[in-house]
matplotlib code that plots the C-alpha trace (Angstrom):
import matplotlib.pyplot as plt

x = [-25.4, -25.9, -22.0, -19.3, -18.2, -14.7, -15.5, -13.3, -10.0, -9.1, -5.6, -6.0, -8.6, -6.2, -3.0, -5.2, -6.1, -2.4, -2.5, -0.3, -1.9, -2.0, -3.5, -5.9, -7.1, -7.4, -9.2, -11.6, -11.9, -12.2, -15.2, -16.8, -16.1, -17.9, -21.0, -24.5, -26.0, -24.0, -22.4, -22.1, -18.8, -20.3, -21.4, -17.7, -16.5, -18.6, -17.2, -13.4, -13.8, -14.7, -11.5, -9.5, -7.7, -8.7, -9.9, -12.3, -10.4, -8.6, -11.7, -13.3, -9.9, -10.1, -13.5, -12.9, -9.9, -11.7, -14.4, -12.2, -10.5, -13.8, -13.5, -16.6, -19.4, -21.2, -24.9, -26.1, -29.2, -31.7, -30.3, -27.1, -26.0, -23.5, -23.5, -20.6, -20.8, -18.0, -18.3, -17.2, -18.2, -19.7, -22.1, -22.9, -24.9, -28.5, -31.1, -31.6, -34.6, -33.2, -35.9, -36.3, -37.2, -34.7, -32.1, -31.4, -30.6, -31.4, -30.1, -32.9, -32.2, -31.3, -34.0, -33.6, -35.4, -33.8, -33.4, -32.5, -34.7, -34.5, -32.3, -29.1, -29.5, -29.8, -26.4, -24.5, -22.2, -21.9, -19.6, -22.1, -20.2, -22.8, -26.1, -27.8, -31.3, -32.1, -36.1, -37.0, -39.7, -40.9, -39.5, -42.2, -41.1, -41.1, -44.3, -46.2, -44.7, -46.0, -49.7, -49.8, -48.7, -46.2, -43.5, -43.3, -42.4, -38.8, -38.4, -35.7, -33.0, -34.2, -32.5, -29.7]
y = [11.2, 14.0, 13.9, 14.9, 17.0, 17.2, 18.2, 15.3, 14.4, 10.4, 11.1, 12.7, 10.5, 7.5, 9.6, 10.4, 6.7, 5.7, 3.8, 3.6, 5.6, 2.7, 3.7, 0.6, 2.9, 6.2, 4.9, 3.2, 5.8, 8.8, 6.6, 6.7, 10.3, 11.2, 9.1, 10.4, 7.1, 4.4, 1.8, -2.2, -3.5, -4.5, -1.5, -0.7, -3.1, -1.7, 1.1, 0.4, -2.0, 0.9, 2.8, 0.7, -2.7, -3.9, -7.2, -8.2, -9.6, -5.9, -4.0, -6.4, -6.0, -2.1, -1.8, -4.3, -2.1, 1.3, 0.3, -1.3, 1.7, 3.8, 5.9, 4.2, 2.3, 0.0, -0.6, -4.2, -5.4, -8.2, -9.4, -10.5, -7.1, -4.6, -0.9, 1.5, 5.0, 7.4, 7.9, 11.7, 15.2, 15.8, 13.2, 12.0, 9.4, 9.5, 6.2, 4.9, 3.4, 0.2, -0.8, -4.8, -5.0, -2.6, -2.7, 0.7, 2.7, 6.1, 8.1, 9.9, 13.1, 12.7, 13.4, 14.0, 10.2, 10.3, 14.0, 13.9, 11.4, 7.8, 5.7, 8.4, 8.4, 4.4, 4.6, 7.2, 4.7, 2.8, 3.4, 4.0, 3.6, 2.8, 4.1, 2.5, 3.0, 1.2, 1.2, -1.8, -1.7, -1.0, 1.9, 4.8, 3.6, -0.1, 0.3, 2.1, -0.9, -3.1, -2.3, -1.7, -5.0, -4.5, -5.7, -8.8, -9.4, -10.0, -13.3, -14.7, -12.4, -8.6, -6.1, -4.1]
z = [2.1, -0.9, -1.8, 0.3, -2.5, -1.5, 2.2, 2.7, 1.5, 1.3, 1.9, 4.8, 6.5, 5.8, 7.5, 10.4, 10.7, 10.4, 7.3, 3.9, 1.6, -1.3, -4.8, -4.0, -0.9, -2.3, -5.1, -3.0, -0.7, -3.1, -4.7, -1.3, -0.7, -4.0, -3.8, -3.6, -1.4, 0.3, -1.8, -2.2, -2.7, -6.1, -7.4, -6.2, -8.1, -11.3, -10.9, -10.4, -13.5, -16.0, -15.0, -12.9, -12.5, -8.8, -7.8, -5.9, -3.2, -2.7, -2.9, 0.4, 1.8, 1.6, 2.8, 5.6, 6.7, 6.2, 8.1, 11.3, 11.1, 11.3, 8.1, 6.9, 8.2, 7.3, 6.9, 6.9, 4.8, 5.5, 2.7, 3.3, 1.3, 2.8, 1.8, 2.9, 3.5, 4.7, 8.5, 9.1, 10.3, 7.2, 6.9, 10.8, 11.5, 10.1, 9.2, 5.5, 3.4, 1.5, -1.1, -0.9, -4.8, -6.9, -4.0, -3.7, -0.6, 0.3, 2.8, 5.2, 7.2, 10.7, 13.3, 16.8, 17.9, 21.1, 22.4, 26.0, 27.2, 29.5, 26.3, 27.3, 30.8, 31.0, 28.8, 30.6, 32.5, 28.5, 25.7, 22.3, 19.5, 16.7, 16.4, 13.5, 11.8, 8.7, 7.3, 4.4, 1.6, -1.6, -2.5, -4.7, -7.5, -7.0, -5.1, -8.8, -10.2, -8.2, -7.8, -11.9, -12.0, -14.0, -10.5, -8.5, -5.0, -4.0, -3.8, -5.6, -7.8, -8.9, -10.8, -8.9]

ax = plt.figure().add_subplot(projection="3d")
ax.plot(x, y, z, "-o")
ax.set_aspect("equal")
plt.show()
């Protein structure tokens, strides 16, 4: 994602998308905008608590509108964990690494997977609307870790 540093303006996108502009939403949304990697709603909710009063309801709310609106998507885990990223012409679609032990995702630059072979001519008659490409491991880190001995696998709760 590497921060849209300001290429975006939350205002804006929430005009375009025909919604109030609430402080809850620009908030939210400006928090998006400025992220280096996609978010959780928690680490959202971190965040908002060190400067803001917002529950938790309001922040799922938010997301859950900003995402049905298609401002941000949303980028499913295999562990029941969402993380959000802003969904614009300045950071288009591309596939992420989510470490399974430290629970961190990384954006990865987009490659050309498909170019113009079969998959686009089998679609042409379809409607894409989502292409999505997550990758899950042991992060570089967590991998050292690991092998020193000094990690464990990830079963049960790890650090976030």
């Amino acid at each position: 994602m590497n921060g849209n540093n300001g290429q975006c303006d939350a205002a804006s996108s929430l005009r375009r998308a025909g919604l109030n502009l609430t402080k809850q939403r620009l908030i939210v949304l400006g928090m998006l905008i400025d992220a280096e990697r996609p978010l959780t709603a928690g680490h959202m909710m971190e965040k908002l608590n060190n400067v803001q009063s917002i529950n938790k309801v309001t922040v799922y709310r938010t997301v859950t509108t900003l995402k049905e609106k298609g401002i941000i998507r949303e980028i499913p885990t295999g562990d029941g964990v969402n993380f959000y990223e802003m969904a614009c012409v300045h950071n288009p679609p591309h596939p992420h690494f989510y470490c399974r032990l430290c629970k961190k995702m990384t954006c990865l630059e987009a490659q050309d997977i498909f170019g113009d072979g079969d998959i686009w001519k089998e679609l042409a008659a379809s409607r894409v609307e989502t292409v999505s490409i997550s990758i899950t491991g042991l992060c570089e880190q967590c991998r050292s870790r690991y092998r020193s001995g000094r990690g464990r696998p990830a079963s049960g709760k790890e650090r976030t």
